[in-house]
DRENDO-1510 file (C-alpha; in Angstrom, 1 decimal, always signed):
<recs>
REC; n; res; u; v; w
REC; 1; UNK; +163.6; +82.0; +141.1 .
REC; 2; UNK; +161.2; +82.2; +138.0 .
REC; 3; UNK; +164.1; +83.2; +136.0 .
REC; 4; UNK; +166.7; +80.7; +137.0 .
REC; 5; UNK; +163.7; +78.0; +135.8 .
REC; 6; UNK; +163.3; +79.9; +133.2 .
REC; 7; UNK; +167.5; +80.2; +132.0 .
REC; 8; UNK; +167.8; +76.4; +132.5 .
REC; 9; UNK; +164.4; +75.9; +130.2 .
REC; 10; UNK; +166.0; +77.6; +127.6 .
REC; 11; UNK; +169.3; +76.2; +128.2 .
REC; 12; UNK; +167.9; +72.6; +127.9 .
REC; 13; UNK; +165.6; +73.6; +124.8 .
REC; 14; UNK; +169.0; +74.9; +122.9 .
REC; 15; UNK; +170.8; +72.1; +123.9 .
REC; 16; UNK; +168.0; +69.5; +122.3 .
REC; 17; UNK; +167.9; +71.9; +119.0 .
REC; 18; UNK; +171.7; +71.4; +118.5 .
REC; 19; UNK; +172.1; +67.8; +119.5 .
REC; 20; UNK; +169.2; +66.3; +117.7 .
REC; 21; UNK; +170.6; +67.1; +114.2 .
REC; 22; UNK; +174.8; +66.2; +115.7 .
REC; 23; UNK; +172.7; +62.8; +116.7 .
REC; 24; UNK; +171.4; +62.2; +112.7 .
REC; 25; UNK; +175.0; +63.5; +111.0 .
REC; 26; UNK; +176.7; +60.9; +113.0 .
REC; 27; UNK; +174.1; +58.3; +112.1 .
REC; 28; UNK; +174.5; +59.3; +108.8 .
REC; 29; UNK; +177.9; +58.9; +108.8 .
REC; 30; UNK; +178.1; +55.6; +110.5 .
REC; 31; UNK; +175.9; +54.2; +107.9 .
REC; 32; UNK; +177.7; +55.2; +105.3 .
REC; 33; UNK; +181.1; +53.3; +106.1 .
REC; 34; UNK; +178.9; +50.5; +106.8 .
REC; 35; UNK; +177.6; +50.7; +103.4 .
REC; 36; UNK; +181.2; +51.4; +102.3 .
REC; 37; UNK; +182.9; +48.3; +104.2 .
REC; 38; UNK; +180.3; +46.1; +102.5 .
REC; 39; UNK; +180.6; +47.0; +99.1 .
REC; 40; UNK; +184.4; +46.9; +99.0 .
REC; 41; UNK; +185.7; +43.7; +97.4 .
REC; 42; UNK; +187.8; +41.3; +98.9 .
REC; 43; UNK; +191.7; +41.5; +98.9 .
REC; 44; UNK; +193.1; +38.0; +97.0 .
REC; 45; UNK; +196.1; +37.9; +96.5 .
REC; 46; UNK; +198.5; +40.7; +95.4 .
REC; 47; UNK; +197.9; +40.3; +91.0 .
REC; 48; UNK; +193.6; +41.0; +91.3 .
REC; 49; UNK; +193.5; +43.9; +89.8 .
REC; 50; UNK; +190.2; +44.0; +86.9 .
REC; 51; UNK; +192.2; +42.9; +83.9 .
REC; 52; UNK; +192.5; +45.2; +80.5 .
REC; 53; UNK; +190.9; +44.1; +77.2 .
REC; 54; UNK; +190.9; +45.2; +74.0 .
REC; 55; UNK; +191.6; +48.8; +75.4 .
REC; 56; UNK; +188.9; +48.9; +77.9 .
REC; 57; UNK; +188.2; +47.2; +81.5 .
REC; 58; UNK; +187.2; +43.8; +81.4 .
REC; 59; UNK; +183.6; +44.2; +83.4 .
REC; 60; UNK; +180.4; +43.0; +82.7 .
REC; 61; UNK; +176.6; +41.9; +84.6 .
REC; 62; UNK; +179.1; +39.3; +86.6 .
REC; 63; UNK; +181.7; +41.1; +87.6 .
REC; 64; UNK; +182.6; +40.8; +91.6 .
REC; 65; UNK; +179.8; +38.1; +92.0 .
REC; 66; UNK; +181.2; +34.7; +93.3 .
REC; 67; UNK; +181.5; +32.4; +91.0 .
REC; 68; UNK; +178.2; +29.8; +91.0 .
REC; 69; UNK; +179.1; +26.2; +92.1 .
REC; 70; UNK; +178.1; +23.5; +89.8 .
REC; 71; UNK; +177.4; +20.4; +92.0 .
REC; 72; UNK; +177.8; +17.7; +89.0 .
REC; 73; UNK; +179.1; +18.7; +85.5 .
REC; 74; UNK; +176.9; +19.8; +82.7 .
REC; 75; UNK; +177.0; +17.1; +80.1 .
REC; 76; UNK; +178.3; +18.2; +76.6 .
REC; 77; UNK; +175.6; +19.1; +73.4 .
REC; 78; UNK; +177.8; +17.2; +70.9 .
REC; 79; UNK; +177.9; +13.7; +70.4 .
REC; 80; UNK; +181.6; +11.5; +69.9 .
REC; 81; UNK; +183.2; +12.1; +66.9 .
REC; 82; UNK; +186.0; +9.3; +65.8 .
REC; 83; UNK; +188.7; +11.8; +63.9 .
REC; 84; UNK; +190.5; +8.1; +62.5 .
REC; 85; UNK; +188.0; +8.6; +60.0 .
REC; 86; UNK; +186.3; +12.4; +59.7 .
REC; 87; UNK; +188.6; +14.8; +58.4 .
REC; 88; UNK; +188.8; +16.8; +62.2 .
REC; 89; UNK; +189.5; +20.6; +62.8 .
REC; 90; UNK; +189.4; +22.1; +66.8 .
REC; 91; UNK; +188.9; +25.6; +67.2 .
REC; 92; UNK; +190.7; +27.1; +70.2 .
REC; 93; UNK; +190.8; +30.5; +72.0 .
REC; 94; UNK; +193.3; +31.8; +74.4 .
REC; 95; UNK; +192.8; +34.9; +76.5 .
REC; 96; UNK; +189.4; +34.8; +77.9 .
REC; 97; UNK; +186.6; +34.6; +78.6 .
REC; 98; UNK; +186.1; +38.6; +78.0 .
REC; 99; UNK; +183.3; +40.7; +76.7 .
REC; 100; UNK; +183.7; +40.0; +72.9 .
REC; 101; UNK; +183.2; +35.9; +74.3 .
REC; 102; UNK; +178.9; +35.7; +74.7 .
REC; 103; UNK; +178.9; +36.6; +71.1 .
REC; 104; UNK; +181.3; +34.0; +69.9 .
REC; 105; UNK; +179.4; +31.5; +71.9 .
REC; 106; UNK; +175.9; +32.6; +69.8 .
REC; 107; UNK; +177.4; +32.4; +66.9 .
REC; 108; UNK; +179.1; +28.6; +67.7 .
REC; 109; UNK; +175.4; +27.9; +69.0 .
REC; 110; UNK; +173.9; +28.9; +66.2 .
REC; 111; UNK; +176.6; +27.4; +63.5 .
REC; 112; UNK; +176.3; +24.0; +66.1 .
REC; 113; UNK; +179.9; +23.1; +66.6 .
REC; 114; UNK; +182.1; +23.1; +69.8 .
REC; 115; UNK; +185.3; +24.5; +70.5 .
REC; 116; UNK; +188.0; +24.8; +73.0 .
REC; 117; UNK; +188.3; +27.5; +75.7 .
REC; 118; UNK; +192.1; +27.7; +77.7 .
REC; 119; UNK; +190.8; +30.5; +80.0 .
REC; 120; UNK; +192.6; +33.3; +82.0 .
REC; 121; UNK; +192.2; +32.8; +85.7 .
REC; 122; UNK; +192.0; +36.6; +86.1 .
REC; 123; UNK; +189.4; +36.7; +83.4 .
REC; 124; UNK; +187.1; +33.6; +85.0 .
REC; 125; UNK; +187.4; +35.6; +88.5 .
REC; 126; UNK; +185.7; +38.4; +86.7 .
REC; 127; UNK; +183.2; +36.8; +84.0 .
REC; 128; UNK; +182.4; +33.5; +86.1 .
REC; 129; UNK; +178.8; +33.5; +84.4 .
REC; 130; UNK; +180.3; +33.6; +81.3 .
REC; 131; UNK; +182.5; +30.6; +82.1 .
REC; 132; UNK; +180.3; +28.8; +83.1 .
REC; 133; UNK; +178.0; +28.6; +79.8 .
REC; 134; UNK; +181.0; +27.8; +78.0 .
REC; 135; UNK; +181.1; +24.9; +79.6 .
REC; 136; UNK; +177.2; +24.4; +79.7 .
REC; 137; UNK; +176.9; +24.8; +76.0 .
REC; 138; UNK; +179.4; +21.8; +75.3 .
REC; 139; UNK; +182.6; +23.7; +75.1 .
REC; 140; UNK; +185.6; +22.1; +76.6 .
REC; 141; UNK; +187.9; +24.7; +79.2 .
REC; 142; UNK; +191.0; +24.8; +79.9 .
REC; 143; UNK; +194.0; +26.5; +81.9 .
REC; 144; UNK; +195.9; +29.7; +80.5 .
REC; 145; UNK; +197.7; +31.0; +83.6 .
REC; 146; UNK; +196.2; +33.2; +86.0 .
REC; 147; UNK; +197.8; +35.9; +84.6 .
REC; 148; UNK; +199.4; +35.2; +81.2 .
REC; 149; UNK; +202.4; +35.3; +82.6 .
REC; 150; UNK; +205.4; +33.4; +80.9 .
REC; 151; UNK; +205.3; +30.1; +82.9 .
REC; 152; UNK; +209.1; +29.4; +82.3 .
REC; 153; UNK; +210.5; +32.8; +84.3 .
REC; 154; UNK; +208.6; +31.4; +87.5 .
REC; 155; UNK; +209.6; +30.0; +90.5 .
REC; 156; UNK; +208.3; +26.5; +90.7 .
REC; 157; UNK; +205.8; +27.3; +93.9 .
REC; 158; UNK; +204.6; +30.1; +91.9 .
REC; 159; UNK; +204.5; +28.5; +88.6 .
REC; 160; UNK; +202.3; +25.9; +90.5 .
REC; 161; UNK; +199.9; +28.4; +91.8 .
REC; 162; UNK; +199.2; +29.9; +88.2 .
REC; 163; UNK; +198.4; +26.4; +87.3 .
REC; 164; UNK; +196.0; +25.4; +90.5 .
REC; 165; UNK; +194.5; +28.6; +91.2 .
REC; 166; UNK; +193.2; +28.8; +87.5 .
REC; 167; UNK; +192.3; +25.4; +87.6 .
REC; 168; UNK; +190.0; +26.0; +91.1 .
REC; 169; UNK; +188.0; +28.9; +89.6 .
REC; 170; UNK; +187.3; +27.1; +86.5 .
REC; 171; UNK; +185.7; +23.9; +88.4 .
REC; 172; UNK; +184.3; +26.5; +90.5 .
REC; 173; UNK; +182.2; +28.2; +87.8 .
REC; 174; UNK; +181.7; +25.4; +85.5 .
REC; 175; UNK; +181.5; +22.2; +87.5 .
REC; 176; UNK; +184.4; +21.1; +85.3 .
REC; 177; UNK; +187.8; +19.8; +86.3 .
REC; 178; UNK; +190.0; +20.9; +83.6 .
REC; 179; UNK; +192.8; +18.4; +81.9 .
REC; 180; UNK; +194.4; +20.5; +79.3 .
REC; 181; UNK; +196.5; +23.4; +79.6 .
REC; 182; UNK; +197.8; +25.8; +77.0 .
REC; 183; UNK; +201.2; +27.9; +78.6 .
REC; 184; UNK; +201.0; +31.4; +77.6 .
REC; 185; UNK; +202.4; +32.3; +74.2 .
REC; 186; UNK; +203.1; +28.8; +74.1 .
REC; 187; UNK; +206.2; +29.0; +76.3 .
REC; 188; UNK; +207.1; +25.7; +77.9 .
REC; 189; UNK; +209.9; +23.8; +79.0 .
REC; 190; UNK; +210.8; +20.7; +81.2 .
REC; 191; UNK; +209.7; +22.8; +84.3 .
REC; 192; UNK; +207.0; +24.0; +83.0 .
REC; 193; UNK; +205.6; +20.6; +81.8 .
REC; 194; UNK; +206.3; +18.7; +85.1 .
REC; 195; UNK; +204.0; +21.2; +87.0 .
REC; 196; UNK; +201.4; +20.5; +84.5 .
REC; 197; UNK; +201.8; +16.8; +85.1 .
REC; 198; UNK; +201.6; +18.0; +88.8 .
REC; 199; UNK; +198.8; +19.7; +88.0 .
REC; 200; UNK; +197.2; +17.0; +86.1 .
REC; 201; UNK; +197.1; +18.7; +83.1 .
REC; 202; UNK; +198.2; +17.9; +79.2 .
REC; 203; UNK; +199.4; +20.9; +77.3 .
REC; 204; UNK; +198.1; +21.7; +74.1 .
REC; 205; UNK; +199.7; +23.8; +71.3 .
REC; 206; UNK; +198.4; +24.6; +67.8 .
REC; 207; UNK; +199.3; +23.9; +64.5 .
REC; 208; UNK; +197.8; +26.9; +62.9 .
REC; 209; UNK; +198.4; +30.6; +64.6 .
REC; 210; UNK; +196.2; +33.0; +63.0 .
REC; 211; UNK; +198.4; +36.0; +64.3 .
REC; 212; UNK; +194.8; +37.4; +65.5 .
REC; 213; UNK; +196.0; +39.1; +68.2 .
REC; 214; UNK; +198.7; +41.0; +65.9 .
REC; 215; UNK; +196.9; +41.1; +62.8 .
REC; 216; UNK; +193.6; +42.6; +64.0 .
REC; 217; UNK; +191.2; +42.1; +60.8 .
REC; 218; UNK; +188.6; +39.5; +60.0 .
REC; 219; UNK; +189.3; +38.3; +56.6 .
REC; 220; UNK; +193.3; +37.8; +57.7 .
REC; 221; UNK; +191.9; +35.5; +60.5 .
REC; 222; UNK; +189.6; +33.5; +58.6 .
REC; 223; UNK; +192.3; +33.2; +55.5 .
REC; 224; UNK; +195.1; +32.1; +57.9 .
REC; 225; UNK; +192.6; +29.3; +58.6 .
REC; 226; UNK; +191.0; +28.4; +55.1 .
REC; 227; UNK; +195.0; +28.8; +53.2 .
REC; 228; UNK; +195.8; +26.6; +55.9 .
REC; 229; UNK; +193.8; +24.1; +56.9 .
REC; 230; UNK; +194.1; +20.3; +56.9 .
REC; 231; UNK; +193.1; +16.7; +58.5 .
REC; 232; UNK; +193.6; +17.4; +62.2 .
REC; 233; UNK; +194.6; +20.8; +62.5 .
REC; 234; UNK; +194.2; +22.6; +65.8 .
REC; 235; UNK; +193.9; +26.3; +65.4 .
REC; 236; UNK; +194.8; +29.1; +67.8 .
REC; 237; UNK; +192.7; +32.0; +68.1 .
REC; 238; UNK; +191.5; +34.4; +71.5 .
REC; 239; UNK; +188.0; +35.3; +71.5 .
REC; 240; UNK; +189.1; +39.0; +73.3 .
REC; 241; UNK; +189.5; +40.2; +69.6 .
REC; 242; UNK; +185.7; +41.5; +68.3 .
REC; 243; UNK; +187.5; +40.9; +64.7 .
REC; 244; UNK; +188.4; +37.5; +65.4 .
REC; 245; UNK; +184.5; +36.8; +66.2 .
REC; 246; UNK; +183.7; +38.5; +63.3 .
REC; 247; UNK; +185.6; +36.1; +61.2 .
REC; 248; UNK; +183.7; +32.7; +63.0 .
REC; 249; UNK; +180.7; +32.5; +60.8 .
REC; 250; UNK; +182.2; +32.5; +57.5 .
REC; 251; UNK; +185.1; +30.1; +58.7 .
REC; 252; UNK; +183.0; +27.8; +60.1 .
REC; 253; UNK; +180.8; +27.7; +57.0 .
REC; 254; UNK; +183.5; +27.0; +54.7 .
REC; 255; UNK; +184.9; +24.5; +57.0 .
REC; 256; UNK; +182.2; +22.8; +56.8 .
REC; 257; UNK; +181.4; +22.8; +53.0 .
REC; 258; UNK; +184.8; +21.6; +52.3 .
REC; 259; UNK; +183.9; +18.2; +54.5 .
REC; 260; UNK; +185.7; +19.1; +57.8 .
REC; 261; UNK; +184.1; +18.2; +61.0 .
REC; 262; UNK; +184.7; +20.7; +64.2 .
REC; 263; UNK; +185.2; +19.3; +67.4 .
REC; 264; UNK; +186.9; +19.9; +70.7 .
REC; 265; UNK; +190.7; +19.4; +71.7 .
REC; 266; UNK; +189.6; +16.1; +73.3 .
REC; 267; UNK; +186.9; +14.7; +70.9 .
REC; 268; UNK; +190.2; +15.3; +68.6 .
REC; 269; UNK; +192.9; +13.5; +70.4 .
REC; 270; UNK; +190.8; +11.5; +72.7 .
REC; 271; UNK; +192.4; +10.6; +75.8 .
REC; 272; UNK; +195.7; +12.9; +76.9 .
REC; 273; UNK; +198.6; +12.1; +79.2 .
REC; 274; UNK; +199.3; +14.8; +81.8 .
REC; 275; UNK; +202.7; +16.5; +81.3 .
REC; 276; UNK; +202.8; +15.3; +77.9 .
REC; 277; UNK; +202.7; +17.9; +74.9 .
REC; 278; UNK; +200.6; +17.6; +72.5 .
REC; 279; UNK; +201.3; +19.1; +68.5 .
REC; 280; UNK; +204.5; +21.4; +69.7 .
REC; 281; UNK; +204.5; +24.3; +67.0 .
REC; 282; UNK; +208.3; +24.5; +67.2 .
</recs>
């Protein structure tokens, strides 16, 4: 009898020794595809995959944070400017906003003119911070695609997603409801410019391309501009080149001592039409 007590006490005692660590793996594991399911961003659509810049990925401190919502929009640092009687130049950058983009925006800070963003959707999803002090320092936004796809190849529900989709992030990050858009390459037709109108958007070209994005070097991007330059120019650049930033501070000086004022797309044209288009490069 002692030794059946005593089998079934060693039985139990071998049993508790094996279970107990079973019992903490299995915690273990369960935690872990908690942790896992948590930390996995959300599906949105089938194009969110982190977009490519310059060569690298397009990440920074903001990446797959929601984008901050703005409850009224920040007021602009720069006073009207009536281009009927200064001589008027607007920046502009396309692609963004991307990694090179916080530096561009200290050195527009520190040089104390404004510019004009048309902004990626893609790239607001990922730098919504950085969006939104672009706007908060002044700068006007605008839409580029989600994508950067050619707007004319799409179907018109599509084309119109592009369009309101990059639109809702902006005046998510920024506070800001956007009125200009710039197409991609500058591809637009009739379809293209009703869904802007839809959209309630006016497209905006350029009049100078510096050929940035081809021509990779600072002192071709600031020449294009300076050779160039005249009373209500509006000049394309994209602020995901490093070398275009790079060639900001000497431009803008120059500008500058030669009597031109920088200003924004809309401090340039004043009011704009949706669907209309505005200096059409061809």
């Amino acid at each position: 009898m002692q030794a059946r007590v005593l089998v079934l006490l060693l039985a139990c005692a071998l049993m508790v020794a094996i279970g107990q660590p079973i019992l903490r793996e299995e915690g273990a594991a369960t935690t872990a595809s908690r942790t896992q399911v948590e930390q996995a961003p959300s599906a949105e659509g089938d194009t969110d995959s982190q977009p490519e810049v310059d060569g690298g990925l397009a990440t920074d401190d903001d990446a797959h944070s929601k984008p901050p919502v703005s409850k009224k929009p920040q007021p602009a640092e720069f006073e009207p400017v009536d281009c009927t009687k200064k001589r008027c130049v607007a920046l502009s950058f396309d692609d963004g906003p991307s990694l090179p983009t916080p530096r561009l925006l200290d050195i527009l800070k520190n040089q104390k003119v404004p510019a004009t963003f048309f902004l990626v959707g893609q790239m607001v999803k990922w730098h919504p911070k950085t969006t939104a002090r672009i706007s908060r320092e002044g700068h006007e936004v605008g839409v580029h695609g989600w994508n950067h796809a050619d707007l004319r190849r799409l179907k018109p529900k599509d084309l119109d997603w592009q369009l309101h989709r990059t639109k809702q992030l902006i005046q998510q990050a920024t506070g800001i409801r956007p009125t200009l858009c710039r197409p991609p390459y500058g591809a637009s037709n009739k379809q293209v410019l009703k869904a802007e109108k839809r959209a309630g958007l006016a497209e905006v070209l350029w009049n100078i391309d510096t050929q940035d994005w081809k021509i990779r070097n600072a002192k071709h991007v600031r020449n294009s501009v300076l050779n160039h330059v005249k009373r209500n120019t509006v000049v394309l650049m994209h602020d995901i080149r490093p070398t275009t930033v790079d060639a900001i501070p000497q431009m803008v000086r120059e500008l500058k001592r030669r009597g031109f004022t920088l200003v924004t797309v809309t401090q340039l044209f004043g009011t704009t039409k949706p669907g209309v288009s505005y200096l059409d490069w061809r």
